[in-house]
N, C-alpha and C positions, 0 to 999 in steps of 0.2 A: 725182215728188217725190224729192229727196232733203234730206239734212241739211245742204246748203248753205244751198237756199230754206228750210227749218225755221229754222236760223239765225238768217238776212236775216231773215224774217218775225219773229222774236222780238226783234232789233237794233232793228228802226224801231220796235218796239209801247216795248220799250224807253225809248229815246231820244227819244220824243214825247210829249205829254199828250194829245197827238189819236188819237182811234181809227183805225189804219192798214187802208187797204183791203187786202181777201185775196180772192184768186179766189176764185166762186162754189163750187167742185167742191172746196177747200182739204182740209178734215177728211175726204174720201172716199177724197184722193188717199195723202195720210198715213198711214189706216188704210191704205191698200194698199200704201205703202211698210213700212210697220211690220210685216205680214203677211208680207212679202216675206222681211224683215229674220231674224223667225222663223223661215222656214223655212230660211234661209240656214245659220241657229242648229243647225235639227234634224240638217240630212246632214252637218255636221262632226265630226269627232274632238274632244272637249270638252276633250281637254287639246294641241290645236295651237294654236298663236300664231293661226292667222286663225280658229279659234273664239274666244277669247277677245278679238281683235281684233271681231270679231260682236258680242259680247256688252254688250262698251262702246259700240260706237254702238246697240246696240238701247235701253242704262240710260240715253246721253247724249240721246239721242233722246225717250225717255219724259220724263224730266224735263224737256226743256227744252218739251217739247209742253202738258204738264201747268203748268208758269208763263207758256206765253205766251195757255192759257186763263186762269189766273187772271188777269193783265193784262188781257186784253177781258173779259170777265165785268164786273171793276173799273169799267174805262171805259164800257162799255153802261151799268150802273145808274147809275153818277153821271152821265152824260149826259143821261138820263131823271130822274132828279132835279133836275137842274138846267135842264134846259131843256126839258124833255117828249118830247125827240125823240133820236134816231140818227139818223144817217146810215145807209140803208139799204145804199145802195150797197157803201158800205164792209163791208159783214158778210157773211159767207160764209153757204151757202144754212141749215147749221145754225143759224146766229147769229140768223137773222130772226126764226123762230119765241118766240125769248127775248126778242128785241126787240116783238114783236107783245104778246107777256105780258106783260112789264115793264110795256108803257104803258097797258095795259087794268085793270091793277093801280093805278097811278099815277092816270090816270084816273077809276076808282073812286073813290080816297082824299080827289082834288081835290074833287069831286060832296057825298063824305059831306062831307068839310070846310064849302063852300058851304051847302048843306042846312041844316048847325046854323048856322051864323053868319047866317043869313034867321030863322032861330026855328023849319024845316021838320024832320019827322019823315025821317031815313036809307031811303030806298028801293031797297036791296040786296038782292040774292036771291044774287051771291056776290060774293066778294072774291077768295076764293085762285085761282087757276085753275091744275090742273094738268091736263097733260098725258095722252094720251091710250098705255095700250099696248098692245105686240105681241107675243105668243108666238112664238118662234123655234126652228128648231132651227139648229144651226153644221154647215157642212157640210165646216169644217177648223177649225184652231187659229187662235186671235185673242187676242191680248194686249189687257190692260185698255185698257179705252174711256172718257171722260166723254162723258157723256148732254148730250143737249139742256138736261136738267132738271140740269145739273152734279154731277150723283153719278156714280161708278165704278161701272164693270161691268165682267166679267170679273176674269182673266183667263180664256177659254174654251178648252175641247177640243173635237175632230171627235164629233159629237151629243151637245151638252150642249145643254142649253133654257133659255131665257132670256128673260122679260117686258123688251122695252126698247119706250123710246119710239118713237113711232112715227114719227118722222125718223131716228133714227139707225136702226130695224128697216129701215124705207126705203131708204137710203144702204145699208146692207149685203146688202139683196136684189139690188138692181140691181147690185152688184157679184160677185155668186151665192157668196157669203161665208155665207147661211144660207138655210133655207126658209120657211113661214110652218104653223106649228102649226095647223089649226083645231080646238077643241077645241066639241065636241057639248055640247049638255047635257040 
């Protein structure tokens, strides 16, 4: 990954009304460039030109990462409001699981809808669904993340703990970026 494909990936989401396909591994790859980026951050002199030169692509980088989710985010739920579906292909491996909830959600709402409009009593046991976590420990530094579930976490230091969803706890073990907490009871 770098900040070229970041970019490119944020240009097309951009410049289209359609939801643009993203490698499967997209958001893994990123956290690992991001990760990278950090540490690049740490062994430098904080007052040399290529730290500060670090610094700005690590800020330009966040941010631009952070609107080209809100851009899919955007497009996932109106997609699914208006048409019931994504295109799965198009969503990277994090993206699906939202995609999966969105329409179970969606779904739901059609059901209750129908329901009353027959004169039928709502037969719901749930509506919301969230997501499922994971206790973690970091086994380095890791700048803030958005969750599957679109909330911020982090930013993280080398054994800090941290309940994350259990795709992105996933995506970051496989990357040996943390461990997995068990905790007894």
């Amino acid at each position: 990954m770098s900040y070229d494909a970041l970019y490119k990936a944020w240009k097309r989401e951009k410049e289209s009304t359609q939801l643009q396909q993203l490698p499967k591994d997209f958001y893994g790859d990123l956290a690992d460039y991001m990760r990278r980026l950090r540490e690049d951050q740490q062994m430098l002199d904080e007052k040399s030109l290529t730290a500060k030169l670090a610094t700005t692509e690590y800020t330009y980088t966040n941010r631009l990462f952070m609107e080209l989710l809100q851009i899919r985010r955007n497009k996932i739920a109106t997609e699914i409001l208006n048409s019931g579906s994504v295109p799965i292909e198009a969503c990277a491996r994090e993206e699906e699981k939202l995609v999966n909830d969105l329409t179970s959600v969606m779904d739901t709402y059609k059901k209750i809808l129908k329901d009353r409009l027959e004169g039928k009593e709502a037969q719901v046991k749930e509506i919301v669904v969230k997501p499922k976590k994971i206790l973690v420990r970091f086994l380095q530094p890791l700048p803030a993340i958005v969750g599957v579930d679109m909330k911020n976490y982090g930013p993280f230091k080398q054994e800090d703990l941290a309940l994350l969803p259990v795709e992105n706890a996933e995506a970051l073990l496989k990357h040996g970026v943390v461990v997995k907490v068990e905790v007894k009871g």
